[in-house]
py3Dmol code that shows the C-alpha trace and the ligand (Angstrom):
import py3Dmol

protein = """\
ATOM      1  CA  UNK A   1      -1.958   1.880  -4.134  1.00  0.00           C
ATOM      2  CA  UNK A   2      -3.965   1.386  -0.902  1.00  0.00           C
ATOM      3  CA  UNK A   3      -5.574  -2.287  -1.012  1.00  0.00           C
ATOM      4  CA  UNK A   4      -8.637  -2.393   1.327  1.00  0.00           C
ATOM      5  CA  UNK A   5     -10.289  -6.155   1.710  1.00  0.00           C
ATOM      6  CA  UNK A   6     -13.775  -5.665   2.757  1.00  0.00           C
ATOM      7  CA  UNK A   7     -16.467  -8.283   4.172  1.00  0.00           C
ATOM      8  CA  UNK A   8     -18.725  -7.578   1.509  1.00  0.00           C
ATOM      9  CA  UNK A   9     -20.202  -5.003  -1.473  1.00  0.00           C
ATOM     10  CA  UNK A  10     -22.326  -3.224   1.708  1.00  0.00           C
ATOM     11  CA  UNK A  11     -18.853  -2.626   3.495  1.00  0.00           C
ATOM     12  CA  UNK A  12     -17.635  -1.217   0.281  1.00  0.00           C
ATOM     13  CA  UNK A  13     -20.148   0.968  -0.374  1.00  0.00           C
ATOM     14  CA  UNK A  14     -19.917   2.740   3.454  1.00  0.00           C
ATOM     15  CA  UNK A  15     -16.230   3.295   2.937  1.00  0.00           C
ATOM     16  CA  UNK A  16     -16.792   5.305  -0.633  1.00  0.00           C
ATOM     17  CA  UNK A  17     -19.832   7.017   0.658  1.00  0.00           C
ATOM     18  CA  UNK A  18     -18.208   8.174   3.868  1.00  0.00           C
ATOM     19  CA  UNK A  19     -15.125   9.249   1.722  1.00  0.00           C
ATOM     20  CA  UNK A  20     -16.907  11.122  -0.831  1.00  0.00           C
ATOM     21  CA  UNK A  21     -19.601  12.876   2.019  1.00  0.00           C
ATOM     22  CA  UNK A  22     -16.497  14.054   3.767  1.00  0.00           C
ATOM     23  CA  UNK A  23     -15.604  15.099   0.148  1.00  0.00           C
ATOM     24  CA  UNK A  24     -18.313  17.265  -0.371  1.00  0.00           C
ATOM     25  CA  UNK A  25     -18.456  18.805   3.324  1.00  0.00           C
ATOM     26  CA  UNK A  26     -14.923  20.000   2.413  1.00  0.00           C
ATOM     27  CA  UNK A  27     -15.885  21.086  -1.518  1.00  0.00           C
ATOM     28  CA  UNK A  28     -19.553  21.492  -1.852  1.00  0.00           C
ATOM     29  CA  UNK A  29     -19.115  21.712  -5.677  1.00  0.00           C
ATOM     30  CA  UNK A  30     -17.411  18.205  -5.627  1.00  0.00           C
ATOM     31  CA  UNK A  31     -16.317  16.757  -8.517  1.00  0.00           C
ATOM     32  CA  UNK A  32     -17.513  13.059  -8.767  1.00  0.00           C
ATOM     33  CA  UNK A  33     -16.454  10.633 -11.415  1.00  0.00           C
ATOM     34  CA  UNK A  34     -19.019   8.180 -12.099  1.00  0.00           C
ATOM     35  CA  UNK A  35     -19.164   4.758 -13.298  1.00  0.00           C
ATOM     36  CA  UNK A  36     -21.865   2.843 -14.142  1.00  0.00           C
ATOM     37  CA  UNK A  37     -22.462  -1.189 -14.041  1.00  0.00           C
ATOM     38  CA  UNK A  38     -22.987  -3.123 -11.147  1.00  0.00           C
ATOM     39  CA  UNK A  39     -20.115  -2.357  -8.999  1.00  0.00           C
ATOM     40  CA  UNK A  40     -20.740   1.141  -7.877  1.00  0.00           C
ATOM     41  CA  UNK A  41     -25.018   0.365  -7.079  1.00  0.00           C
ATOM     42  CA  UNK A  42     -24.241   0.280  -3.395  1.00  0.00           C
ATOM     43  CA  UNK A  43     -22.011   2.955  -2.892  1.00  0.00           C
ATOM     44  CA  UNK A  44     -25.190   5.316  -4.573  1.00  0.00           C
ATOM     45  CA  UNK A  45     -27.337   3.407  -2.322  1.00  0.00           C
ATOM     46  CA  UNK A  46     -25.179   4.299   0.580  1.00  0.00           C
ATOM     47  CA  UNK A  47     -24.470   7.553  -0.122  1.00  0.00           C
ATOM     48  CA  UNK A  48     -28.304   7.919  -0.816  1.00  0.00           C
ATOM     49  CA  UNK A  49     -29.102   6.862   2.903  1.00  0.00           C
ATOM     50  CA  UNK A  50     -26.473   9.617   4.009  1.00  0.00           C
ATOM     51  CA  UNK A  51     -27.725  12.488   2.409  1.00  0.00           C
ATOM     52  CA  UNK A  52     -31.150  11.416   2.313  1.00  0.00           C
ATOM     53  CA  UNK A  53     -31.313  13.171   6.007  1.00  0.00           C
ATOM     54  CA  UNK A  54     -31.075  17.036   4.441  1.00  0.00           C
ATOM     55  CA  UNK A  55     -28.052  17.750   6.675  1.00  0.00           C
ATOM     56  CA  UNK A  56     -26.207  17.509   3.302  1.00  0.00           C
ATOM     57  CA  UNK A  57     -26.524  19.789   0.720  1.00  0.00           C
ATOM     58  CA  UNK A  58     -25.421  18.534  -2.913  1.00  0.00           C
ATOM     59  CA  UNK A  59     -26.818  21.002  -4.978  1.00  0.00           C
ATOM     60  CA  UNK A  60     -23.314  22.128  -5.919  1.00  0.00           C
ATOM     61  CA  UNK A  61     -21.857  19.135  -6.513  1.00  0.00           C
ATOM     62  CA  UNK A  62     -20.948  18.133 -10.323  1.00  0.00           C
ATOM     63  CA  UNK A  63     -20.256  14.891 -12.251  1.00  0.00           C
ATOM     64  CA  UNK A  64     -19.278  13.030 -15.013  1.00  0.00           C
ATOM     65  CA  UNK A  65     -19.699   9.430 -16.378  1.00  0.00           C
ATOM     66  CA  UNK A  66     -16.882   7.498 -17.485  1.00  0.00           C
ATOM     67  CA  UNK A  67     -19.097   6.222 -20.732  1.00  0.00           C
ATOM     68  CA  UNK A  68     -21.568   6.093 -22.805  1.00  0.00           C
ATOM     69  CA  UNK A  69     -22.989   3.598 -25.490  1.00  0.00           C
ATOM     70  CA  UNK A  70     -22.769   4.781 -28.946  1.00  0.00           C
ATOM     71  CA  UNK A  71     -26.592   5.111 -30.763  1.00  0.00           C
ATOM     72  CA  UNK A  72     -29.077   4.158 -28.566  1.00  0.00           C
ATOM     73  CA  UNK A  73     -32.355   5.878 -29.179  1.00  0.00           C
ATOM     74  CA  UNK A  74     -32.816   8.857 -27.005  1.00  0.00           C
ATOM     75  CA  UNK A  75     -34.358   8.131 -23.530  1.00  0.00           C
ATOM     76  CA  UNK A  76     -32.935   4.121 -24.011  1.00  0.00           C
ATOM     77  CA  UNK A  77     -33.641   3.070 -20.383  1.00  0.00           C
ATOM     78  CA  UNK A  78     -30.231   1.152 -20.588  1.00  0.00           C
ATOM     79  CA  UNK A  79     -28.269   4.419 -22.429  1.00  0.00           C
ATOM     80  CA  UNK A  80     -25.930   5.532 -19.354  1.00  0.00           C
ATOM     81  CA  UNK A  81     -27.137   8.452 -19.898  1.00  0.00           C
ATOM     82  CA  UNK A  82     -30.669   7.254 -18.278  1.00  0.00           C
ATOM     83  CA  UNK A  83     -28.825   4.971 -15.781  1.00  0.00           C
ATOM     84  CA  UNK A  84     -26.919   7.928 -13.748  1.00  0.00           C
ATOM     85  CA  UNK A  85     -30.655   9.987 -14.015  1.00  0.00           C
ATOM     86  CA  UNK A  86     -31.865   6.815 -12.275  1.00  0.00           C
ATOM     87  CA  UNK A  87     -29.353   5.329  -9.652  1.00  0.00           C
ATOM     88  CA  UNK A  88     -27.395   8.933  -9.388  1.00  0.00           C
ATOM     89  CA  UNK A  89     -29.000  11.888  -9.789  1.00  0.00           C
ATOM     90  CA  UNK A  90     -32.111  11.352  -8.414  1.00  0.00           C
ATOM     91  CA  UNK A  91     -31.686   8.949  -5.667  1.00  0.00           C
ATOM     92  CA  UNK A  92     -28.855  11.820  -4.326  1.00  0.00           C
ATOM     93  CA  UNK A  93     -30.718  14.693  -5.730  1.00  0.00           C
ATOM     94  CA  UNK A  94     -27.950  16.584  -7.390  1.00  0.00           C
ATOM     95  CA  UNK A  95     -28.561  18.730 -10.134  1.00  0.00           C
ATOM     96  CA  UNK A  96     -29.475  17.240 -13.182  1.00  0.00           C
ATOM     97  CA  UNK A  97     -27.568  19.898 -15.435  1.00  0.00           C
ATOM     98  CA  UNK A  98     -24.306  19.312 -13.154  1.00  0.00           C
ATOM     99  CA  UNK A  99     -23.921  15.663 -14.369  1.00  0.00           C
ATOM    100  CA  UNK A 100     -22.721  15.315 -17.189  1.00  0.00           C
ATOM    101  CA  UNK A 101     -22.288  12.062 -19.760  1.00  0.00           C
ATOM    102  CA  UNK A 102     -20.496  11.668 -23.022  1.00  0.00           C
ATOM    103  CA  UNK A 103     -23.399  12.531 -25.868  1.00  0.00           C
ATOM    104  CA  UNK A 104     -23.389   9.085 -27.829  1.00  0.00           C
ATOM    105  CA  UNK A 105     -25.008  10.464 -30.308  1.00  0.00           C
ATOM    106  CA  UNK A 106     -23.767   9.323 -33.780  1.00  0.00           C
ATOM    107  CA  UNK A 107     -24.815  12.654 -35.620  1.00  0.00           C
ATOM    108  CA  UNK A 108     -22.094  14.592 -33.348  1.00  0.00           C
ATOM    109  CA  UNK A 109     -20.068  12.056 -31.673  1.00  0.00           C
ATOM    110  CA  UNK A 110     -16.712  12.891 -33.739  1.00  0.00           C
ATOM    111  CA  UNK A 111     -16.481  16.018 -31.194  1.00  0.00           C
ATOM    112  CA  UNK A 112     -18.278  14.687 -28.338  1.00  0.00           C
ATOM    113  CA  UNK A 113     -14.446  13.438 -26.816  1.00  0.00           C
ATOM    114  CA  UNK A 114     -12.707  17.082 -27.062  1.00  0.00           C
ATOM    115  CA  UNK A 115     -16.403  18.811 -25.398  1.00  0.00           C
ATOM    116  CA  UNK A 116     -16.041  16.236 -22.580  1.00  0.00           C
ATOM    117  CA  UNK A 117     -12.300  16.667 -22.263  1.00  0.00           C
ATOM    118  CA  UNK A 118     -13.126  20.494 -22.569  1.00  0.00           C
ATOM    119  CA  UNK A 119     -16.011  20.237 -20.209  1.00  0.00           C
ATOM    120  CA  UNK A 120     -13.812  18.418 -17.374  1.00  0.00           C
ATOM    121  CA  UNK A 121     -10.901  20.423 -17.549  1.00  0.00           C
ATOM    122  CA  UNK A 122     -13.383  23.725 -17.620  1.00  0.00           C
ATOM    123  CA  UNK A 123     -15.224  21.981 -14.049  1.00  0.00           C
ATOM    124  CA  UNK A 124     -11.351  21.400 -12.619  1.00  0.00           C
ATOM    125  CA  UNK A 125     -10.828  18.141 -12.909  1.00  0.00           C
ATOM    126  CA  UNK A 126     -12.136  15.414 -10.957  1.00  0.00           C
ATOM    127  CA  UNK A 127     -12.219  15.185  -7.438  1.00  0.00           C
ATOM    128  CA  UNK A 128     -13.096  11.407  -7.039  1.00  0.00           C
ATOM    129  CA  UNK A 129     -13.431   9.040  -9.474  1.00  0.00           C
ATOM    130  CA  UNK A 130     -15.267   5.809  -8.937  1.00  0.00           C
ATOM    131  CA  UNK A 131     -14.092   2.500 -11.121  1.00  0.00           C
ATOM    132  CA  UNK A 132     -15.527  -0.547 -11.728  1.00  0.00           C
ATOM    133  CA  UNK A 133     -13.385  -3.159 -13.937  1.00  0.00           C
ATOM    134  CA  UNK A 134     -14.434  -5.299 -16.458  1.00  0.00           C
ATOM    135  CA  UNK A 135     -13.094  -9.560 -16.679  1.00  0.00           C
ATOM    136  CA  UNK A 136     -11.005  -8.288 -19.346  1.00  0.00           C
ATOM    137  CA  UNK A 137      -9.575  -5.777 -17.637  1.00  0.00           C
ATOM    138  CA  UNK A 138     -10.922  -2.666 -18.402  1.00  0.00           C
ATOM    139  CA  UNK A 139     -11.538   0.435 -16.749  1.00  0.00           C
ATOM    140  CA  UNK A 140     -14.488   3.054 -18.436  1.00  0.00           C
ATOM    141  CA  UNK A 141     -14.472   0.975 -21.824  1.00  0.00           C
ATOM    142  CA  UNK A 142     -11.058   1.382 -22.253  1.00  0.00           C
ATOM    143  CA  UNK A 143      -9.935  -2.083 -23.471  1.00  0.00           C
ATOM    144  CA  UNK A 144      -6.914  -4.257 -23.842  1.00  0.00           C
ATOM    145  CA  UNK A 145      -4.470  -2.261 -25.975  1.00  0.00           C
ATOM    146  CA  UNK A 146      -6.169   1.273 -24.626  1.00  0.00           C
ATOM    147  CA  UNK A 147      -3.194   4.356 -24.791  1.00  0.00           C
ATOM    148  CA  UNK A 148      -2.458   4.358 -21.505  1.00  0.00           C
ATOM    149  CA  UNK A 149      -2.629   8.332 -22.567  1.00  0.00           C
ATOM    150  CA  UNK A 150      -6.035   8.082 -24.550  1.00  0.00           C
ATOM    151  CA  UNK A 151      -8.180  10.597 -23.908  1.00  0.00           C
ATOM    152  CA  UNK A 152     -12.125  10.685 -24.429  1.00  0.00           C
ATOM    153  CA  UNK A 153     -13.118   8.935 -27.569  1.00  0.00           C
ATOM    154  CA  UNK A 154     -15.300   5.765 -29.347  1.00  0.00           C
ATOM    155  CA  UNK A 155     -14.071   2.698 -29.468  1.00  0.00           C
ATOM    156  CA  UNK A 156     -15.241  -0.807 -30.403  1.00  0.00           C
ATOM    157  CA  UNK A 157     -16.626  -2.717 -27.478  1.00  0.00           C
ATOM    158  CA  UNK A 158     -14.553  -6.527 -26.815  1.00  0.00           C
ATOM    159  CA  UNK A 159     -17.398  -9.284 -27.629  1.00  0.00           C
ATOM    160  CA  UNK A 160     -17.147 -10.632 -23.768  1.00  0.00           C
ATOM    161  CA  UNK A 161     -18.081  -7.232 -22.934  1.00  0.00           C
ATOM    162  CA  UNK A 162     -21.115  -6.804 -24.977  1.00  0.00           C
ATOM    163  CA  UNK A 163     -21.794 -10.734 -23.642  1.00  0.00           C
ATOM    164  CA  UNK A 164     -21.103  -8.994 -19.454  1.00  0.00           C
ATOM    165  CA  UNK A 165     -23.408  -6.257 -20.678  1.00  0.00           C
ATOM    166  CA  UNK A 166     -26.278  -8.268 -22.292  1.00  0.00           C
ATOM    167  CA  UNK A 167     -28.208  -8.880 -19.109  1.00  0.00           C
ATOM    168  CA  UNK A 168     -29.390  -5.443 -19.340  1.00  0.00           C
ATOM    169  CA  UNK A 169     -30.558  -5.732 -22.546  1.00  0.00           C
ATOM    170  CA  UNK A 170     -33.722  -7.586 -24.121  1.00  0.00           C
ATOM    171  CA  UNK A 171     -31.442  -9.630 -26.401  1.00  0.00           C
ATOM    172  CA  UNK A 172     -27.219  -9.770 -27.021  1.00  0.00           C
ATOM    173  CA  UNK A 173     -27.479  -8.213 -29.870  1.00  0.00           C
ATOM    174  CA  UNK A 174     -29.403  -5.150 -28.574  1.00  0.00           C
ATOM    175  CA  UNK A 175     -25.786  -4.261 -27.184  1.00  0.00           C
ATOM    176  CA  UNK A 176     -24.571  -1.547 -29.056  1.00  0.00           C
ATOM    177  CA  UNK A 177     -21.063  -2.126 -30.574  1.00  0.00           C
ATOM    178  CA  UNK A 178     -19.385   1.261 -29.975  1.00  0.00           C
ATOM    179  CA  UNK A 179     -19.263   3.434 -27.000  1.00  0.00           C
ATOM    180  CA  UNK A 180     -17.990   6.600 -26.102  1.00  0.00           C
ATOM    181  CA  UNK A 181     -15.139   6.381 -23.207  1.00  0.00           C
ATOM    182  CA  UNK A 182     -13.185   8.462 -21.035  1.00  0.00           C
ATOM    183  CA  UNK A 183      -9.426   7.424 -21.784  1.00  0.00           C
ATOM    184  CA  UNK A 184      -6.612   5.779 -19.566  1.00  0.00           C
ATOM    185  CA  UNK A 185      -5.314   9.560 -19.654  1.00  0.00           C
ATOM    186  CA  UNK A 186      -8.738  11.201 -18.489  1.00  0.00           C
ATOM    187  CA  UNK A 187      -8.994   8.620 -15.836  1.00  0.00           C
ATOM    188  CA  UNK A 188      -5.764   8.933 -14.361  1.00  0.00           C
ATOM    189  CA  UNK A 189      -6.102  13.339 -14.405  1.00  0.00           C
ATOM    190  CA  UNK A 190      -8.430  12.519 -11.647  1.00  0.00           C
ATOM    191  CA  UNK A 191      -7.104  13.550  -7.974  1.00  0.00           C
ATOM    192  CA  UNK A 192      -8.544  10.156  -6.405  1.00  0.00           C
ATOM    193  CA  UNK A 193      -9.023   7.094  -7.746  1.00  0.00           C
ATOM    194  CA  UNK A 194     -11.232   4.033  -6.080  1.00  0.00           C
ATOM    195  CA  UNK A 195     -11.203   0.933  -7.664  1.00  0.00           C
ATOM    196  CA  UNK A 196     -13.558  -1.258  -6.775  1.00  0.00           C
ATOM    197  CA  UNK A 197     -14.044  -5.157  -7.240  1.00  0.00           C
ATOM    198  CA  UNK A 198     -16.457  -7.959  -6.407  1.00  0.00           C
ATOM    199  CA  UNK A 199     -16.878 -11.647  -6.848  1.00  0.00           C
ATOM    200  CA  UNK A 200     -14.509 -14.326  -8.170  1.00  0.00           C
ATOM    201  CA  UNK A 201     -14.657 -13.508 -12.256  1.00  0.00           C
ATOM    202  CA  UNK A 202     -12.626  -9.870 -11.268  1.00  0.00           C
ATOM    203  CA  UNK A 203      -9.909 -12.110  -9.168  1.00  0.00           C
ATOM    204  CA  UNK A 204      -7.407 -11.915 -12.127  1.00  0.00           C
ATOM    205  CA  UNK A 205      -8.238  -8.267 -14.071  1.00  0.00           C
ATOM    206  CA  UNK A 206      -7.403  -7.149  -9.880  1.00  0.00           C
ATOM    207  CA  UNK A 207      -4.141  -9.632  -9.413  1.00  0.00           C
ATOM    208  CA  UNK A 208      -3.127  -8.162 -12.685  1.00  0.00           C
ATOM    209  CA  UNK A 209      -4.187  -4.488 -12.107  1.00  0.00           C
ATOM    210  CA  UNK A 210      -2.498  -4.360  -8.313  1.00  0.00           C
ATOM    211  CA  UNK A 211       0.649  -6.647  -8.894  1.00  0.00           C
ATOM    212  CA  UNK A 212       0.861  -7.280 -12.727  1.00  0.00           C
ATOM    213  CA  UNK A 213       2.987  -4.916 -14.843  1.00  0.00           C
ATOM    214  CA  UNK A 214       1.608  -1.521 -16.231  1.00  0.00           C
ATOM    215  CA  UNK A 215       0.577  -2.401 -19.961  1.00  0.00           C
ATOM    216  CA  UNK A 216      -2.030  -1.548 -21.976  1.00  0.00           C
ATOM    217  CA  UNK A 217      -2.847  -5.045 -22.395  1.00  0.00           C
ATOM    218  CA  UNK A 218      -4.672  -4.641 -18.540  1.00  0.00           C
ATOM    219  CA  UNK A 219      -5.612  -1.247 -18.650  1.00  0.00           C
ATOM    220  CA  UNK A 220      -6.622  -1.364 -14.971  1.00  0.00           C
ATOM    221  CA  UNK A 221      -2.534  -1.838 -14.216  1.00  0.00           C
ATOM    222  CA  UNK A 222      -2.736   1.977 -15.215  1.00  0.00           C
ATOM    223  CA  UNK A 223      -3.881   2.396 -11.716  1.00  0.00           C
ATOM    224  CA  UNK A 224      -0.419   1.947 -10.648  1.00  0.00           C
ATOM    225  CA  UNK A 225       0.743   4.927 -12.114  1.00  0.00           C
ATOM    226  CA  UNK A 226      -1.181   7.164 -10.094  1.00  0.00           C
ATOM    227  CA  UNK A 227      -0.285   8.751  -6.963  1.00  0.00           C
ATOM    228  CA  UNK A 228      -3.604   8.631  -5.216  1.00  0.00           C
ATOM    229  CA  UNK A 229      -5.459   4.919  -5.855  1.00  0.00           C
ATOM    230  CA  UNK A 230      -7.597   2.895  -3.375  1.00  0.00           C
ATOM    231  CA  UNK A 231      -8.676  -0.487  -4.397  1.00  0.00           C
ATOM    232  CA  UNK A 232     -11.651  -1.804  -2.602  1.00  0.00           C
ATOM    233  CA  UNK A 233     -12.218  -5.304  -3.250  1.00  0.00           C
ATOM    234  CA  UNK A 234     -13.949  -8.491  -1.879  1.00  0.00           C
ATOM    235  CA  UNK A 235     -12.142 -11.797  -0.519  1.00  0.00           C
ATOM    236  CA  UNK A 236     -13.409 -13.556  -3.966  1.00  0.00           C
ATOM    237  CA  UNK A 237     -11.787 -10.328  -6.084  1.00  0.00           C
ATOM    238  CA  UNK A 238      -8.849 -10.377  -3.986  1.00  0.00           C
ATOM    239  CA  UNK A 239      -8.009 -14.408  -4.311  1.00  0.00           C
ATOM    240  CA  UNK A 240      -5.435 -14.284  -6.888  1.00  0.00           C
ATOM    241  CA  UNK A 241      -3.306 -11.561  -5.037  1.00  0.00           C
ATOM    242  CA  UNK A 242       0.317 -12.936  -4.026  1.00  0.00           C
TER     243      UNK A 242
END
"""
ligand_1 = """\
16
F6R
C -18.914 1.403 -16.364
C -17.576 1.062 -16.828
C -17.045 -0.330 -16.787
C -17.543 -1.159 -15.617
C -17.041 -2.586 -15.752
C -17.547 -3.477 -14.638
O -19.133 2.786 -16.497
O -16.907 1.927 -17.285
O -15.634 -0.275 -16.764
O -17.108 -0.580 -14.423
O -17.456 -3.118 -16.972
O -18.935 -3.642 -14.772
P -19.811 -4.238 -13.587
O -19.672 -3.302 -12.454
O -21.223 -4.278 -14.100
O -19.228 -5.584 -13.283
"""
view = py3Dmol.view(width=600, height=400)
view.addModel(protein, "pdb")
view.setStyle({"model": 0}, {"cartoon": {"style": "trace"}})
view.addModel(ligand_1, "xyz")
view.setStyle({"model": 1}, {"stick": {}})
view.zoomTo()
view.show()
């Protein structure tokens, strides 16, 4: 993998928004994979300021989240779902109906993996795909012990993750307990994959995800297996690299 050390989230963000505008010059219909969290807010914001101009035009370009939270009400302001409408879609202005995220909707969610699998592979895969990584080392909401060939499906959310993603809800428990997730084996069908990482508490899911062996135990070591990885990551993320 490439391993870029950047000043700060800012610098990170330029470098991903320059790489995916040259993207999109080159393949107007784009595919973008899209995560969610923290980690990816200022490449959006960059890429925001670069189309925001109009010499752009995204109207072609697709995506698709990595995840989704299983049963949230409808219109939850925290469902991912309403998060990509809201730091994605219209910030960029793509085309709502191009972006799509896995339906975590309990009524129909036993086929809601094969229609996303179905629904990349129909769009031709992913161009780019963006990746945060959680303190536990996982990438989407694939956790520890994640097949490293799993595919999109729900799984059971680790308790420090639900405790990572309570600050966006009213109360802990308000996290849901299941999600919907791209798999290890989506992830890596992608033709590019940036990883990026920020602040001390990512310093050892990135040491083991660079240098550490490939096991589903750190699902972000998967990385290593693909041809095509950049990891963008602050001095803090990058301290516990040899
Ligand atoms: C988000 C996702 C997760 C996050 C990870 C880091 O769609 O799949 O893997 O990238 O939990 O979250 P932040 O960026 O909030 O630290």
């Amino acid at each position: 993998a490439e391993l870029v050390v950047v000043s700060d989230e800012q610098a990170a963000g330029a470098l991903v928004a320059d790489a995916i505008v040259s993207l999109i010059r080159r393949k107007p219909d784009a595919v973008l994979g899209l995560a969610t969290g923290s980690t990816p807010l200022a490449t959006y914001r960059a890429l925001a300021d670069r189309i925001g101009g109009g010499t752009l035009d995204v109207r072609g370009v697709r995506g698709f989240a990595l995840d989704e939270y299983v049963g949230l009400p409808a219109g939850h302001p925290e469902s991912y779902r309403a998060v990509i409408t809201r730091e994605v879609v219209e910030p960029l202005g793509l085309t709502p109906e191009l972006v799509r995220v896995p339906n975590g909707d309990p009524a129909t969610v036993e086929h809601a993996g094969a229609d996303y699998e179905q629904a990349i592979l129909a769009a031709g895969g992913v161009d780019l795909q963006i990746l945060g990584i959680g303190r536990t080392g996982h990438i989407g909401f694939n956790e520890p012990g994640s097949s490293l060939a799993s595919l999109t499906r729900v799984k059971t959310l680790t308790e420090p993750t639900r405790a990572d993603n309570a600050r966006f809800f009213d109360s802990p428990e308000d996290v849901p307990m299941h999600c919907i997730t791209q798999g290890i084996g989506t992830i890596l069908r992608a033709r590019h994959l940036v990883l990026l990482a920020f602040g001390e508490a990512k310093a050892d899911a990135i040491a083991a995800a660079v240098e550490g062996p490939v096991t589903a135990s750190q699902p972000g070591s998967a990385v290593q297996l693909h041809p095509h990885t950049t990891v963008i990551v602050d001095e803090a993320a990058a301290s516990k690299l040899e």
